[in-house]
Residue, then its C-alpha position, 0 to 999 in steps of 0.5 A: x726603255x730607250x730616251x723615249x717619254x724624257x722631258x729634260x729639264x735642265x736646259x728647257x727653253x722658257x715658254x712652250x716646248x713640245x714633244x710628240x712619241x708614239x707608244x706601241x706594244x713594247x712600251x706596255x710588255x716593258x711594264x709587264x702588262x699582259x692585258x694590253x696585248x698591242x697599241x697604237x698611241x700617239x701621245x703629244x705633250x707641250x711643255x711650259x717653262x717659266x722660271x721655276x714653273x713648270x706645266x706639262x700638258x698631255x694629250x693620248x690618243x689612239x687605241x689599244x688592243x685587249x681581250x673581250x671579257x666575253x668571247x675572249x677574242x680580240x678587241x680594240x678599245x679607242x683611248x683619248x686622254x688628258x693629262x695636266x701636270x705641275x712639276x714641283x721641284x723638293x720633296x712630296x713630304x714636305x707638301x700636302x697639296x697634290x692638286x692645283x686647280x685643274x693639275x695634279x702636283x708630281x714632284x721631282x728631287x731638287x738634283x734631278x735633270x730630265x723628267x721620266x713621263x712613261x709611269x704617268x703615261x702608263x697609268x692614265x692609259x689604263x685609267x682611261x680603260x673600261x672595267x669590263x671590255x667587250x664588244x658592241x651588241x652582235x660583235x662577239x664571236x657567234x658560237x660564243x654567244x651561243x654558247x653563252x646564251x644556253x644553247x646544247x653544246x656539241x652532243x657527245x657520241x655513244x660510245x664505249x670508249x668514250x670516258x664522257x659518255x658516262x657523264x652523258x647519263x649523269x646530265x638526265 
């Protein structure tokens, strides 16, 4: 992945610092994901520095494009999320707390000078999908539903070479 979702640092201005990144189809084929087959997210992120405090408020908002879980064709899921963040600086052993308030703890090494926001990203991305993904009632493919719904499949010819005619009888 390129600088893309990198917040440094080191040399962060004291007071808000805001980044804005556009998260498409790559970013999610660079996580090997194979449920999310294309997105358009905009995510916006405001940064506040102040001494060794550092708070880091995310927004996303767009959609993603997966498979229905009941006719399999396409569909876009709308994603709107927050993230809030505290950046501790040490190691996570050395602190039990994971939650201030409202903020989720994520600890980074003391030595380190840039903060790599894609993992978070990612994850609360796909948090924020549904379980079970499928369209609004009377949006899914028709024979689909049809299908599903119990109605007779295409009748199979009789015919001698057909090696399914056979299977025919077998149904009765």
């Amino acid at each position: 992945m390129s600088d893309n979702f990198i917040i440094p640092l080191n040399g962060l201005a004291a007071g808000k610092n805001h980044f804005s990144w556009h998260a498409g189809k790559e970013f999610f084929e660079a996580f090997e994901n194979t449920e999310i087959l294309d997105a358009d997210l905009d995510i916006s992120v405001m940064v506040e520095k102040s001494g060794r405090y550092v708070g880091v408020d995310c927004e996303i908002d767009g959609s993603v494009l997966v498979v229905c879980d009941r006719c399999m064709e396409d569909l876009s899921m709308p994603v709107e999320t927050d993230i809030m963040l505290s950046v501790k600086f040490g190691d996570e052993e050395s602190s039990e707390e994971h939650q201030e308030g409202e903020r989720e703890i994520v600890f980074v090494p003391e030595g380190d000078a840039e903060m790599d926001l894609s993992q978070i990203i990612y994850d609360y991305v796909c948090l924020a999908l549904p379980m079970q993904r499928y369209h609004d009632e009377g949006e899914c493919n028709p024979e689909v539903v049809r299908y599903l719904a119990g109605a007779d499949p295409v009748e199979v010819k009789d015919d001698v070479n057909n090696p399914f005619a056979a299977l025919k009888e077998l149904m009765k």
